[in-house]
C-alpha positions as CSV (number, residue, x, y, z in Angstrom):
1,X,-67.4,234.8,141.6
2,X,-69.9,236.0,138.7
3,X,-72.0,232.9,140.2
4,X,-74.6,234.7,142.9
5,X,-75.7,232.5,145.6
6,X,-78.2,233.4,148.6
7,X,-80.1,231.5,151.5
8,X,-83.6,230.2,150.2
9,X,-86.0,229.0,153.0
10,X,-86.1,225.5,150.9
11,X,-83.8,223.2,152.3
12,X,-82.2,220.8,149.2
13,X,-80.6,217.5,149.2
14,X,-76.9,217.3,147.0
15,X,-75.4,214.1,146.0
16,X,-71.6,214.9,145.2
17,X,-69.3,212.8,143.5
18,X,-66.8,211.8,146.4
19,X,-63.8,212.0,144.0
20,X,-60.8,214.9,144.1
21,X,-61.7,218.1,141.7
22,X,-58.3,217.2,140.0
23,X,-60.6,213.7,138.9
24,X,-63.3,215.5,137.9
25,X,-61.2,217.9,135.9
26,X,-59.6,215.0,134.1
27,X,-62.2,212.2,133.6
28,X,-65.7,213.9,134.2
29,X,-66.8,216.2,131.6
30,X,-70.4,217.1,130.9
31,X,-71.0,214.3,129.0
32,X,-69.9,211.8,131.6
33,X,-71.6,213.7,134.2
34,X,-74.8,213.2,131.9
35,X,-73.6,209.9,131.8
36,X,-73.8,209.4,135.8
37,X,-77.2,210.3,136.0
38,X,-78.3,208.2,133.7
39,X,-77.0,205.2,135.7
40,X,-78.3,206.1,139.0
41,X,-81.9,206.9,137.1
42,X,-81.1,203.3,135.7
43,X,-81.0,202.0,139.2
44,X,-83.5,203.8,140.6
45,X,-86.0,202.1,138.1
46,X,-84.5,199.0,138.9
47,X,-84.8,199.4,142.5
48,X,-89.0,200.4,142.5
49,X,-90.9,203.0,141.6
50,X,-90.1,204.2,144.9
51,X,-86.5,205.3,143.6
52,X,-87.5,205.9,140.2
53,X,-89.4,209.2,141.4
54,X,-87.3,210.2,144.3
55,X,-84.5,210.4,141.4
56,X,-86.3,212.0,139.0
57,X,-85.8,215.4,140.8
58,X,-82.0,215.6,140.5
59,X,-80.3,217.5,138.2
60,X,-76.8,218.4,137.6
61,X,-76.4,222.0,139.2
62,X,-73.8,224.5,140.7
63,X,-71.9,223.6,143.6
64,X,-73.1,224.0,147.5
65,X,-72.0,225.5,150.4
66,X,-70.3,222.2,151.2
67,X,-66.9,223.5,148.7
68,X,-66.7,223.9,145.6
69,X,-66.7,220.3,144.5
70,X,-68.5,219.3,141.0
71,X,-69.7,217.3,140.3
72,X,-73.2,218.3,142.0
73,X,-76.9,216.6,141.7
74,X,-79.0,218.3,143.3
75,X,-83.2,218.5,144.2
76,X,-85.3,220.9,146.5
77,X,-88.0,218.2,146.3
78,X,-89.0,216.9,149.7
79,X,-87.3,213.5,149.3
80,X,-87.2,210.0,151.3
81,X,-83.9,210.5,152.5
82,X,-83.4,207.1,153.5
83,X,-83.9,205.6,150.2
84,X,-81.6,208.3,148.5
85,X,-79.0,206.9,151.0
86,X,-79.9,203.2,150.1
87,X,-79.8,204.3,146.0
88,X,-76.1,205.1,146.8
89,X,-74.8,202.7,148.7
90,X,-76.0,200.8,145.4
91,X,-74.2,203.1,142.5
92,X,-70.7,202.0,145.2
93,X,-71.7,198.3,145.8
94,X,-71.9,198.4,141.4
95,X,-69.3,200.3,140.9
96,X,-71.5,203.3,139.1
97,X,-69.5,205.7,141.6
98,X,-69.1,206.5,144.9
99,X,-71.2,209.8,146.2
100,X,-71.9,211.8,149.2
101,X,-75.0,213.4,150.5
102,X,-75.1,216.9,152.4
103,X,-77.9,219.3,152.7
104,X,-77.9,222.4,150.9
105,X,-79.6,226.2,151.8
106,X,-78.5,227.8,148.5
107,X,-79.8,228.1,145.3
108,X,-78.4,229.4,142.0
109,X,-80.0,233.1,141.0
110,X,-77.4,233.7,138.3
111,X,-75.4,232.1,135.6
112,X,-76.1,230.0,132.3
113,X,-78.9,227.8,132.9
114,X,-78.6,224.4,134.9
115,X,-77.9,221.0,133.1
116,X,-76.1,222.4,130.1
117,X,-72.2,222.1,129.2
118,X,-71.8,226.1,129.3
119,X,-73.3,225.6,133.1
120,X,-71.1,222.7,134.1
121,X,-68.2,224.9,132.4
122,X,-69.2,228.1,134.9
123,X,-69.7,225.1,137.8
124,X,-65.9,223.9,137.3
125,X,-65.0,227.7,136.3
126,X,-66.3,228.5,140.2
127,X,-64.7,225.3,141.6
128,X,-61.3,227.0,140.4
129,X,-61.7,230.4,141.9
130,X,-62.4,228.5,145.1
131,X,-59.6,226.6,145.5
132,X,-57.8,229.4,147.7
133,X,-61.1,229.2,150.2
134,X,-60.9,225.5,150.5
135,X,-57.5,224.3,149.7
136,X,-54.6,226.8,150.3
137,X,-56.0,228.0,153.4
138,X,-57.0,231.8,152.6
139,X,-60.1,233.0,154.4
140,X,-59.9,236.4,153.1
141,X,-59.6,238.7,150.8
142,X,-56.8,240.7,150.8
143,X,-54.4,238.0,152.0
144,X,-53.1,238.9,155.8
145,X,-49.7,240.3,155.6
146,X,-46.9,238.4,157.3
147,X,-46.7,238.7,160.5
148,X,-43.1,240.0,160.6
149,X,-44.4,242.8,158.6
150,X,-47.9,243.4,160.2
151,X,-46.0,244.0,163.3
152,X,-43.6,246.6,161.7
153,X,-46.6,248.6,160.5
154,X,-48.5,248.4,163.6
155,X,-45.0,249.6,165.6
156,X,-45.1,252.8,162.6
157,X,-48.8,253.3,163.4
158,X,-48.3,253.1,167.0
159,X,-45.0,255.6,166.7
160,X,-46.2,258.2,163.8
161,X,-50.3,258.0,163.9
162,X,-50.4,257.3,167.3
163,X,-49.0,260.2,168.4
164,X,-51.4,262.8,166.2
165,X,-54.3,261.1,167.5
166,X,-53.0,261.5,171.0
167,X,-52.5,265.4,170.4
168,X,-55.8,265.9,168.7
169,X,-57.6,264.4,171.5
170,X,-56.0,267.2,173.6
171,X,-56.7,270.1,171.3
172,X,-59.2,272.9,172.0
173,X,-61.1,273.5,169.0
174,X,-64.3,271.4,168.2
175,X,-66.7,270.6,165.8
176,X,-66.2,270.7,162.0
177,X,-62.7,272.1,162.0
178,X,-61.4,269.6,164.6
179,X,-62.5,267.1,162.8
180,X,-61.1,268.3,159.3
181,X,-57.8,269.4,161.2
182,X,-57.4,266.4,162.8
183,X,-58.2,264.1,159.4
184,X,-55.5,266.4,157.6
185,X,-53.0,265.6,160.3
186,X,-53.7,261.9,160.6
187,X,-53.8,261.4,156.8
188,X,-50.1,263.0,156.3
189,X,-49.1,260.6,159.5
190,X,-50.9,257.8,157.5
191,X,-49.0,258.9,154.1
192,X,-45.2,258.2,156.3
193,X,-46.6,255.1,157.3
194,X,-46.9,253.6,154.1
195,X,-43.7,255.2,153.1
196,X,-41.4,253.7,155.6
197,X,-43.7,250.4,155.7
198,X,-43.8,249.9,152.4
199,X,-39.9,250.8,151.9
200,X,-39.2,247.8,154.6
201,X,-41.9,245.7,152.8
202,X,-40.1,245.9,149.3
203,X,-36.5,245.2,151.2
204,X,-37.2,242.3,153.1
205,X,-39.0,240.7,149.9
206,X,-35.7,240.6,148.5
207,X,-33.5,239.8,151.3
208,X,-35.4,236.8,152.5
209,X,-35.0,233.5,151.1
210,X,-38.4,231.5,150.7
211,X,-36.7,228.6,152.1
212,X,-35.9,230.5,155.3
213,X,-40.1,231.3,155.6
214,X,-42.7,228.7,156.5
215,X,-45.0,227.1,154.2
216,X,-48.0,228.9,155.0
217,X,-46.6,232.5,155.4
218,X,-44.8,232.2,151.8
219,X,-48.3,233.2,150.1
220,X,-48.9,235.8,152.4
221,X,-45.5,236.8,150.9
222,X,-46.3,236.0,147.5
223,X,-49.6,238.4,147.9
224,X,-47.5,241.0,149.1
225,X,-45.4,241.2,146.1
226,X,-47.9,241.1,143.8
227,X,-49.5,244.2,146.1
228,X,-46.3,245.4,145.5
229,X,-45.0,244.6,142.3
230,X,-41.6,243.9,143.4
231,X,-40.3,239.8,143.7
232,X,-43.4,238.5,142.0
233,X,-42.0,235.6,140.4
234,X,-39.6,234.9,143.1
235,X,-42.5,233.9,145.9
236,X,-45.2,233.2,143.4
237,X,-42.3,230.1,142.6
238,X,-42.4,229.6,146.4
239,X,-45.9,229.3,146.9
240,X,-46.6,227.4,143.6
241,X,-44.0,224.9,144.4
242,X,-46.4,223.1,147.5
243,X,-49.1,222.9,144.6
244,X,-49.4,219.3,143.5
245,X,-51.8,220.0,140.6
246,X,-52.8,222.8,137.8
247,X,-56.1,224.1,139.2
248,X,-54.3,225.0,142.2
249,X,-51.6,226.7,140.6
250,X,-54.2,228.5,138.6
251,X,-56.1,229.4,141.8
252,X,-52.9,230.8,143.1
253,X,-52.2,232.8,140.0
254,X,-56.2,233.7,140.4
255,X,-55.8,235.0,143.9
256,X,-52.9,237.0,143.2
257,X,-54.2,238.8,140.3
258,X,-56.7,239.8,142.7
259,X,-54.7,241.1,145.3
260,X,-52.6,243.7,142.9
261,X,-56.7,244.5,141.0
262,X,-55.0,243.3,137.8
263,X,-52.4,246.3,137.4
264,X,-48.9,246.8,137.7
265,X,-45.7,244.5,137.1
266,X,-47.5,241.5,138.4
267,X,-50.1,241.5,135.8
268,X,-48.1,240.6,133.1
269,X,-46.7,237.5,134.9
270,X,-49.9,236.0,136.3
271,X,-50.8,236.1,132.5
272,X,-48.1,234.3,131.0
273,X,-48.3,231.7,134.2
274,X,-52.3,231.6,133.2
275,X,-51.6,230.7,129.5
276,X,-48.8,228.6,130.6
277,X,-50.9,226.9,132.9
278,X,-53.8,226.2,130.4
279,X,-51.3,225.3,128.2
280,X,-50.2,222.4,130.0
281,X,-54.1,221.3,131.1
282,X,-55.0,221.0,127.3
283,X,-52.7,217.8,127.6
284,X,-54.7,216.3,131.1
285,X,-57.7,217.7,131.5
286,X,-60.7,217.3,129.4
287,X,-61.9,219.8,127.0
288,X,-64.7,221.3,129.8
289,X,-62.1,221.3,132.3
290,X,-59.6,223.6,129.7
291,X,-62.2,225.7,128.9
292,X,-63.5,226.4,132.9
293,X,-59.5,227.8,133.2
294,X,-60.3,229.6,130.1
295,X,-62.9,231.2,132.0
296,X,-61.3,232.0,134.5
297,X,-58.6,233.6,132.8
298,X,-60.7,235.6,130.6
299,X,-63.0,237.0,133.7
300,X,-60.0,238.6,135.0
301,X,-58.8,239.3,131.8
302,X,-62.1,241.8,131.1
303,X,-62.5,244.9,133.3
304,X,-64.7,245.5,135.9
305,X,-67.2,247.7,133.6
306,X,-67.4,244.8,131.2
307,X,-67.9,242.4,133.9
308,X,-71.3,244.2,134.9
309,X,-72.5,244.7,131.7
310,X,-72.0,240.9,131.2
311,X,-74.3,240.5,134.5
312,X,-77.0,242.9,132.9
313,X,-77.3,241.2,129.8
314,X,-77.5,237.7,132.0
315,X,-80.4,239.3,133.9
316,X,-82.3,240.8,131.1
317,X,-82.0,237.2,129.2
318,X,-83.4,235.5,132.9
319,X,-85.8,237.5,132.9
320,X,-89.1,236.5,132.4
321,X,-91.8,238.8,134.4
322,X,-92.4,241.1,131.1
């Protein structure tokens, strides 16, 4: 994610809109987020002056450590927590919205300034790319193999690297040349490892039916093809299929594109399922929520040089100690 988050010793208070991102991506676009904080300043005056300045320190922001969920206000104001918590049992009792409160130890040090459309765009942008993290179970990057085949390998490493290891544990020499002897070996016994793995790998993707693997190992099948470039559309339909929504299946195409770096046969696919997918949210989602999958799909779109020099320009225009 081009957004950069780190700890800050200053604790903050976020009020999140306790509504599904696939809402927010339909109904609440920048100017209806606007729109939200209006109403709770509204009812903060009318509640006391009390309220009026304990709100008065929220602003729409970037999303927390909670998930990825815009829509965000946030403050790292010491606030009357109590009276926060009474101002939104209010906006429900009113009907202005229903919100939740969680605390908050991170603090935007990149990106487009807060409270601006191009900023909620990034927020929604960031929401996307973390859909794998928070809502089809990956916690990390590459994807696991599946098991079937994580066992296969670690049988070949056991059988092939295994053995040189074993040997140059035993053999005389020392120093330098063991060591550049014995990485020689182990990378040629490495090399027939992938070989044979990789030759299993590219079988089974074909023989096996998606219907045959559970749920949650079909995208750790899906990844593997795209790592592979053989089957992509085959288990990419398998592991889109338990999708309900378009973010997710955009997420899914994300996360793939990620696992084979944007190169080889699954590139081409993931972008016509992007465009497709984008395509088909111009009809649902509101304009901001189109153009944070545009985003998205133009990030992975750019190469990694470009990517950097996008970040470099963003610092020099933060920048404000000359």
């Amino acid at each position: 994610m081009r957004q950069l988050l780190v700890e800050c010793s200053d604790p903050g208070l976020v009020v999140t809109l306790a509504e599904e991102f696939e809402h927010v991506l339909r109904h609440v676009d920048f100017a209806r987020a606007q729109e939200l904080k209006s109403k709770l300043g509204e009812l903060a005056r009318e509640l006391g002056p009390e309220f009026e300045e304990l709100w008065q320190n929220f602003r729409v922001e970037t999303p927390n450590e909670v998930g990825y969920r815009p829509l965000n206000f946030g403050s790292r104001e010491a606030v009357d927590e109590e009276r926060l918590r009474e101002l939104l049992a209010q906006a429900k009792e009113r009907a202005i919205g229903q919100f939740e409160l969680s605390r908050t130890l991170l603090l935007p040090q990149d990106g487009p300034a807060p409270e601006t459309r191009e900023q909620y765009v990034h927020d929604l942008a960031d929401g996307i790319r973390g859909a794998p993290w928070d809502e089809l179970g990956v916690f990390q990057m590459p994807v696991n193999l599946p098991d079937q085949m994580a066992a296969h390998r670690l049988k070949l490493m056991e059988e092939y690297a295994g053995e040189v290891l074993r040997a140059r544990a035993r053999f005389p020499t020392v120093g330098h040349r063991w060591v550049r002897d014995s990485a020689e070996r182990l990378e040629k016994a490495l090399e027939e490892v992938s070989t044979r793995a990789e030759a299993v790998m590219t079988y089974e993707l074909a023989r096996l039916s998606p219907k045959d693997v559970e749920p949650e190992e079909r995208l750790r099948w899906a990844a593997l093809a795209a790592r592979l470039g053989e089957e992509v559309e085959k288990w990419y339909a398998a592991a889109e299929e338990q999708m309900s929504y378009i973010y997710q299946r955009a997420a899914l195409a994300y996360l793939l594109w990620t696992e084979c770096s944007g190169f080889g046969p699954a590139r081409s696919f993931l972008e016509k399922r992007l465009q497709a997918l984008i395509a088909e949210a111009e009809a649902v989602y509101t304009a901001d929520g189109v153009a944070a999958l545009r985003e998205v799909y133009d990030e992975l779109r750019r190469p990694p040089w470009a990517r950097l020099g996008s970040t470099r320009a963003k610092d020099e225009r933060t920048d404000t100690s000359g």
